[in-house]
BALOBA-1460 file (C-alpha; in Angstrom, 3 decimals):
// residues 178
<rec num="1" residu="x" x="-110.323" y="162.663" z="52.926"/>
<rec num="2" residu="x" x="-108.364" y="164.946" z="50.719"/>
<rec num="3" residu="x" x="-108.664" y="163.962" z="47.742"/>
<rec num="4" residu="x" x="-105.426" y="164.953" z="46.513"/>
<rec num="5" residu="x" x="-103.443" y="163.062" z="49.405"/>
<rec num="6" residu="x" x="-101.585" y="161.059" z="47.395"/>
<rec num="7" residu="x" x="-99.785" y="164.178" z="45.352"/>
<rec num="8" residu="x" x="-99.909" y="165.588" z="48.835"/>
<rec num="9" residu="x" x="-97.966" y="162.679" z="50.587"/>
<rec num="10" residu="x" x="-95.456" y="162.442" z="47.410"/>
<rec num="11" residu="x" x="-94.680" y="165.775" z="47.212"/>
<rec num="12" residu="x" x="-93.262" y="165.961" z="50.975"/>
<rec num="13" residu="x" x="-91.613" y="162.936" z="50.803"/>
<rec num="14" residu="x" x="-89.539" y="164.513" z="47.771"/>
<rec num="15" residu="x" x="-88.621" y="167.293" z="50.363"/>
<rec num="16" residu="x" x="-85.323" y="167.212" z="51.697"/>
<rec num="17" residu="x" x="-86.235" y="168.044" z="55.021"/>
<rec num="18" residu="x" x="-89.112" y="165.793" z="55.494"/>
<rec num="19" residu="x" x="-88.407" y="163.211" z="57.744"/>
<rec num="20" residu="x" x="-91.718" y="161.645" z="58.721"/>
<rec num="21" residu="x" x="-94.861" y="162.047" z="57.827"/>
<rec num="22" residu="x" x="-98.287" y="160.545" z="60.043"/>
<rec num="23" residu="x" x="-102.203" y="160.364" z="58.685"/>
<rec num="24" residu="x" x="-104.409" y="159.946" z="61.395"/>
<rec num="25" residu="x" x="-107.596" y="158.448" z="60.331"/>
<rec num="26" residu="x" x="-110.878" y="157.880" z="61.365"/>
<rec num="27" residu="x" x="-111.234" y="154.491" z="59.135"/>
<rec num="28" residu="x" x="-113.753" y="156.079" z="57.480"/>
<rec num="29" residu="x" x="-112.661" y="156.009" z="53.960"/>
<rec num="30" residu="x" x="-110.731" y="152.701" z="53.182"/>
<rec num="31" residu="x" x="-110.465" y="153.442" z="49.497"/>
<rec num="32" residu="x" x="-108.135" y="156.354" z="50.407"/>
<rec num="33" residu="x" x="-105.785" y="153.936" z="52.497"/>
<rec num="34" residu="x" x="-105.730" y="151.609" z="49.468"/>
<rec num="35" residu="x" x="-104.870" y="154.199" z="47.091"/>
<rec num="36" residu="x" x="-102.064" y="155.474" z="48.981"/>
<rec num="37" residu="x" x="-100.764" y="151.550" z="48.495"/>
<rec num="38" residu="x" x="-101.678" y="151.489" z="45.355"/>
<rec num="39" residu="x" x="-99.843" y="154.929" z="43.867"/>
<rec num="40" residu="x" x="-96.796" y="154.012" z="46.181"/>
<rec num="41" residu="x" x="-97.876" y="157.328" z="48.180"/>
<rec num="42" residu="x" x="-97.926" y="155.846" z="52.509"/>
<rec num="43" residu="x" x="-97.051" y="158.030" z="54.737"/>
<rec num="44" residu="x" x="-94.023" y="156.957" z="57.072"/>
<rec num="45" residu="x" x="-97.237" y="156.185" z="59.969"/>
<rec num="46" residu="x" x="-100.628" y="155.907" z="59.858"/>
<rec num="47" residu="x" x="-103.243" y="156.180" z="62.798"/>
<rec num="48" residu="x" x="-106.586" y="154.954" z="63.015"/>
<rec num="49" residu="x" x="-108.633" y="156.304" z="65.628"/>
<rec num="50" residu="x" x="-110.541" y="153.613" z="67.522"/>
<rec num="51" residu="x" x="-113.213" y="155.244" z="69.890"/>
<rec num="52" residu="x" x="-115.128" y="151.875" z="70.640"/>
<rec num="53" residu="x" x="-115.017" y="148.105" z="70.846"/>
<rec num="54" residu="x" x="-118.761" y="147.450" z="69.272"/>
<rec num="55" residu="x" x="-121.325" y="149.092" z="67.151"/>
<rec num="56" residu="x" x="-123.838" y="150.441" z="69.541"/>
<rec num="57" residu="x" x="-120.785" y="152.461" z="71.348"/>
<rec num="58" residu="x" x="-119.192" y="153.631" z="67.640"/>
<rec num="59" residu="x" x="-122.695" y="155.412" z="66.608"/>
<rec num="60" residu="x" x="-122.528" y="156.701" z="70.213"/>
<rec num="61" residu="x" x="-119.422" y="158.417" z="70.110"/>
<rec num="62" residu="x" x="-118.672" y="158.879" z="66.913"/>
<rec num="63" residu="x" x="-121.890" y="159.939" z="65.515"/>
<rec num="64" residu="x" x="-120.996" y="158.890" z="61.928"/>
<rec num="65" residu="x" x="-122.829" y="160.296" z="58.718"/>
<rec num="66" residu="x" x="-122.456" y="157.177" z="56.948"/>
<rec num="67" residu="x" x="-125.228" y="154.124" z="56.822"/>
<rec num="68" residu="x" x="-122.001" y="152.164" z="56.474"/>
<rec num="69" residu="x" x="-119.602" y="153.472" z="58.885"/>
<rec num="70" residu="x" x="-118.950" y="150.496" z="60.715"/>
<rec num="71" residu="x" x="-118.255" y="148.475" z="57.565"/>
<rec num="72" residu="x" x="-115.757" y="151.401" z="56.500"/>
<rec num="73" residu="x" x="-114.382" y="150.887" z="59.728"/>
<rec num="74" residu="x" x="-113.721" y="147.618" z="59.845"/>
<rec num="75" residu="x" x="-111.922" y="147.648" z="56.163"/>
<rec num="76" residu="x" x="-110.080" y="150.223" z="57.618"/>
<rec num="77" residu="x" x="-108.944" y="147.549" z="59.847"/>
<rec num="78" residu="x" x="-107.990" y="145.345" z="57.652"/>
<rec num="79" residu="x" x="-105.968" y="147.669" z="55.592"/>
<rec num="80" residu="x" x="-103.962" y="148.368" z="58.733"/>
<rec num="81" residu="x" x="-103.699" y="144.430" z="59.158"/>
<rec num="82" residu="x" x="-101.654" y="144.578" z="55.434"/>
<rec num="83" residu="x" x="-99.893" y="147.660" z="54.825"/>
<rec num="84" residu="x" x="-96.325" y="147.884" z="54.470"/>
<rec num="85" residu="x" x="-95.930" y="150.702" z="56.524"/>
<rec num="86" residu="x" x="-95.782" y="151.512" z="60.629"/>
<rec num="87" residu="x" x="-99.146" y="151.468" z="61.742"/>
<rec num="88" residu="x" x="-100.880" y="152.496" z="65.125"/>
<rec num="89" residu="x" x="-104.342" y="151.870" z="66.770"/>
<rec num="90" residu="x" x="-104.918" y="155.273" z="68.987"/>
<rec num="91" residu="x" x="-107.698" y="154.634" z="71.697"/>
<rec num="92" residu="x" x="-109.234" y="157.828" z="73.153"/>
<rec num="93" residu="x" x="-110.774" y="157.082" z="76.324"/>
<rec num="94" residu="x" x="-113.620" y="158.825" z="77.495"/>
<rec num="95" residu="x" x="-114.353" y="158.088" z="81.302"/>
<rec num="96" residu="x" x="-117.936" y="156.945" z="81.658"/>
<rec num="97" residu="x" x="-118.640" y="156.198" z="77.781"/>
<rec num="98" residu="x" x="-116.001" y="153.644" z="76.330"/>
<rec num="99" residu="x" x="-114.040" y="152.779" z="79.016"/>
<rec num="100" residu="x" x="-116.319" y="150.288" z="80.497"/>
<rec num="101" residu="x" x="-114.359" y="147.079" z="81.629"/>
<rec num="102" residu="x" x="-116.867" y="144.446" z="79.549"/>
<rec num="103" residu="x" x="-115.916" y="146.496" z="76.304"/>
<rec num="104" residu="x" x="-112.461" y="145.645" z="76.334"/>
<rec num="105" residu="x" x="-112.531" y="142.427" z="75.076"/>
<rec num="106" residu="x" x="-114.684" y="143.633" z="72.216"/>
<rec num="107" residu="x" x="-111.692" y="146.362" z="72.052"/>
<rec num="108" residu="x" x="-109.036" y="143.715" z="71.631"/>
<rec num="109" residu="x" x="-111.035" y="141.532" z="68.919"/>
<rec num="110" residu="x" x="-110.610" y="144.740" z="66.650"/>
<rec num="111" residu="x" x="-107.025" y="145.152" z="67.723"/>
<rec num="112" residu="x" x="-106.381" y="141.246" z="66.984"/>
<rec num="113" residu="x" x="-107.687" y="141.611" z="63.647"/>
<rec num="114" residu="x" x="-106.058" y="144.807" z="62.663"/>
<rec num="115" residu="x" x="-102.798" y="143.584" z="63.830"/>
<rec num="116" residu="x" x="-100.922" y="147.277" z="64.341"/>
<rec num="117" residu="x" x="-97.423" y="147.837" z="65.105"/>
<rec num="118" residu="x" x="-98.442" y="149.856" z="68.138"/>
<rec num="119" residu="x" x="-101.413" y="150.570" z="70.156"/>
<rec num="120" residu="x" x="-102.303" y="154.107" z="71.943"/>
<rec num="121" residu="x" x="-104.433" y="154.602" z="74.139"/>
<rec num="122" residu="x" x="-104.599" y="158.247" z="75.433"/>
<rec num="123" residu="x" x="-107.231" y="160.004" z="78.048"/>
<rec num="124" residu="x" x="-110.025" y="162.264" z="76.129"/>
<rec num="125" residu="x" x="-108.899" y="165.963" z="76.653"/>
<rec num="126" residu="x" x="-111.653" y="168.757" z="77.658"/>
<rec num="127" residu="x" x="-111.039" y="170.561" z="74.480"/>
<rec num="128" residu="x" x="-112.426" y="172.326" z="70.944"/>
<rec num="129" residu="x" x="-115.909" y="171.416" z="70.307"/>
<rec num="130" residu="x" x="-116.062" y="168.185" z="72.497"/>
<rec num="131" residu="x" x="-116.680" y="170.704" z="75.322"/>
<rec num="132" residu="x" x="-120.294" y="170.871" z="73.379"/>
<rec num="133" residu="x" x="-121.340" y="166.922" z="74.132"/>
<rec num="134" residu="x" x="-119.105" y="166.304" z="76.931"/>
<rec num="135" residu="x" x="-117.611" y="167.460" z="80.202"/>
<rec num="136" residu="x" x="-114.485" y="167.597" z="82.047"/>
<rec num="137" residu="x" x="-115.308" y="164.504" z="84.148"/>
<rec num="138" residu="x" x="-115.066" y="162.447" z="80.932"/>
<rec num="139" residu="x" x="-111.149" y="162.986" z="81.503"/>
<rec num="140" residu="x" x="-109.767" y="160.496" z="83.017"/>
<rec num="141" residu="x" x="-106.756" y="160.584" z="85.084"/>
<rec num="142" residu="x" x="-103.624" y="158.864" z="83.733"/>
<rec num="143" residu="x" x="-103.864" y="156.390" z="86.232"/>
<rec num="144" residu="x" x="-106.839" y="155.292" z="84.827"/>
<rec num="145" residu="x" x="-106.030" y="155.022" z="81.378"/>
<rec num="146" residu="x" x="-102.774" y="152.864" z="82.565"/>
<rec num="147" residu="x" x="-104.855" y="150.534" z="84.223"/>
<rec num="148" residu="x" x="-107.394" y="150.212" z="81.495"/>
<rec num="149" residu="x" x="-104.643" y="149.352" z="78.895"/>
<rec num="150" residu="x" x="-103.331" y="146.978" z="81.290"/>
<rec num="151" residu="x" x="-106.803" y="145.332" z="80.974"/>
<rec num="152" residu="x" x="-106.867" y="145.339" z="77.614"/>
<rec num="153" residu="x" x="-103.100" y="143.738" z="77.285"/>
<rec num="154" residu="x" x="-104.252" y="140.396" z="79.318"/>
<rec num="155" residu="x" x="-106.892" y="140.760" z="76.089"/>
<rec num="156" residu="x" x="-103.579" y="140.613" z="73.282"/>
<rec num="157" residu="x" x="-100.576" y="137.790" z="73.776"/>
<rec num="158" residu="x" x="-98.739" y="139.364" z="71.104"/>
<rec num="159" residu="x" x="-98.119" y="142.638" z="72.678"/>
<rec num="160" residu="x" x="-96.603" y="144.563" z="75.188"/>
<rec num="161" residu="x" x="-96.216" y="147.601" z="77.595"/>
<rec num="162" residu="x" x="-93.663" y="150.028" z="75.693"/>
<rec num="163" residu="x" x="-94.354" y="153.003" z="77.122"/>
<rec num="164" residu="x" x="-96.158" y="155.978" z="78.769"/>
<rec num="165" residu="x" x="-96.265" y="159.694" z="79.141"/>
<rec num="166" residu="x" x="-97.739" y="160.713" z="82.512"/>
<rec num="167" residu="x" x="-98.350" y="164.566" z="81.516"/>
<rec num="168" residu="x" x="-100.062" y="163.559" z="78.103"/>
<rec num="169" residu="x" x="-101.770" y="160.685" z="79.754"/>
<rec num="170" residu="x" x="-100.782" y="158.395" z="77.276"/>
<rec num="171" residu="x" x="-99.709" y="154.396" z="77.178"/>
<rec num="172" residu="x" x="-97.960" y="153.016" z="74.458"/>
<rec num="173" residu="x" x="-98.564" y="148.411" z="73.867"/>
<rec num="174" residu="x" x="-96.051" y="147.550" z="71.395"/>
<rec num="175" residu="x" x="-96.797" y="144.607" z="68.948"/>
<rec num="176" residu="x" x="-94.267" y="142.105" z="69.785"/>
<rec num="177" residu="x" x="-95.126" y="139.991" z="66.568"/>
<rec num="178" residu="x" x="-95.131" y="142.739" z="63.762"/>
């Protein structure tokens, strides 16, 4: 992450016209997260991008850099479990690759023990370099990403259906609890 992102995230709150600002992560670097506690520098929202329910499916998609990605990961999710600010859990899902129904559970045991204010889960778009590993039948239709969050609700008691955004293919779980 930038390593000036603390500056960065003070100096727009200062602005006048600022009126929210979101960091969308990939839970990568945990130290960051606890720095922006630390120097009183969180943004108004923070995302952290949650592409798989276990290990094998993380090095899959993700295709992380780091020996210990997962363990950043995870801290990542624990941070989110104790900030002070709104938090969300945004799930891409890419048809044929995470979206499998015996993943969810594994899905919701991360969720459970990040505890976010929100959960997203969104359809993988056809787009920017992702056109290089994957192809447009890795999209799924909205329909399918409602019914897959719908599976992963009867996984979390503490939240809810909010919303959803046909066009974007988007479903929003609210925390009920936080």
């Amino acid at each position: 992450m930038y390593p000036k992102l603390p500056e960065l995230i003070k100096y727009l709150k200062s602005l006048s016209q600022t009126k929210s600002i979101f960091l969308v992560t990939n839970g990568q670097e945990p130290e960051m997260l606890e720095k922006l506690e630390k120097e009183d520098a969180l943004p108004t929202q923070i995302y952290l991008s949650m592409n798989a329910g276990t290990i094998e499916t993380f090095k899959k998609v993700n295709r992380p850099l780091l020996k210990d990605s997962w363990e950043r990961f995870n801290k990542s999710l624990e941070f989110i479990r104790k900030t002070r600010t709104r938090t969300v859990i945004r799930i891409t899902l890419i048809k044929g690759i995470n979206d499998k129904e015996d993943e969810i559970p594994k899905f919701a045991e991360l969720i459970k023990k990040a505890n976010p204010h929100f959960v997203e889960v969104k359809a993988y778009m056809y787009l920017g370099y992702s056109r290089l590993r994957l192809k447009q039948e890795n999209m799924p239709r909205h329909e399918e990403v409602k019914e897959w969050a719908f599976k992963l609700l009867e996984n979390l008691p503490n939240f809810e259906y909010m919303d959803e955004q046909l066009e974007s293919r988007i479903v929003i779980l609210q925390n009920k609890k936080r």
